[in-house]
Residue, then its C-alpha position, 0 to 999 in steps of 0.5 A: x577411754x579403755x579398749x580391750x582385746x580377748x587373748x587372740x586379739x580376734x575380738x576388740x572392744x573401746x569403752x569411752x569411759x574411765x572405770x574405777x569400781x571392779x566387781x568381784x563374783x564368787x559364784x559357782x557359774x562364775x568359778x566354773x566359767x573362769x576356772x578360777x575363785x569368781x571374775x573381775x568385772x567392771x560395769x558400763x552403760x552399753x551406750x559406752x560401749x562398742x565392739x570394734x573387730x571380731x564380733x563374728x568371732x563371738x559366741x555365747x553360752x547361756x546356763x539352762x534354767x537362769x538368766x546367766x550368760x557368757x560369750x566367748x571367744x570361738x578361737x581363744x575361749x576368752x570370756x568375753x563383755x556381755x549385758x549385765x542387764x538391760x542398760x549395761x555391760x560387764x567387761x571382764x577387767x582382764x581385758x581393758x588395756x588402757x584407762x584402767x589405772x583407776x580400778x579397785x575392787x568396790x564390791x564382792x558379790x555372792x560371798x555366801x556362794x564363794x568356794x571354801x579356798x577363796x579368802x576374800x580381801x579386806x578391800x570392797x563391800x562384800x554381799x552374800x548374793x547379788x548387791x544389797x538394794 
């Protein structure tokens, strides 16, 4: 089991999972929602995940004309978990506190869209768009 809190401790979540595959997005709705080169994400079965406190706390920002959203904390400006798609959740890694000590990045995504600064590591998969089918 991870849990995980945003930088206010106002929101809290559990994931009844241990994670090891951290995804890395390059994107430039990524780069402009984080401040930094992308966000570190891990992806759970929503039915492994639950909201424990805070979730009144929670608002969200869904970029006009895609389907990308990001929720956010309405105190600390935290991003926060959301649905990645239909049966999943991606949780920004920065938040899991504990059953995190099995992460490593397994996939960069959208390397073609990546900053000119970010030079991407040796470790993972990288993928010019979303993950190659």
């Amino acid at each position: 089991m991870a849990l995980g809190s945003c930088n206010c401790g106002g929101v809290t979540f559990k994931v009844e999972k241990s994670q090891s595959d951290v995804y890395l997005c390059h994107c430039s709705i990524c780069r402009k929602a984080t401040g930094a080169a992308g966000i570190a994400v891990v992806v759970v079965p929503k039915h492994l995940f639950w909201w424990t406190a805070g979730e009144t706390l929670i608002t969200h920002w869904a970029k006009p004309g895609h389907d990308w959203q990001m929720n956010f904390c309405r105190i600390c400006g935290s991003p926060l978990p959301g649905d990645n798609d239909e049966a999943n959740v991606f949780i920004p890694v920065g938040f899991l506190s504990d059953g995190t000590k099995n992460l490593k990045v397994a996939h960069h995504i959208w390397v073609g869209s990546k900053a000119i600064w970010d030079d991407v590591g040796e470790s993972g998969v990288q993928h010019l768009e979303a993950l190659d089918q």
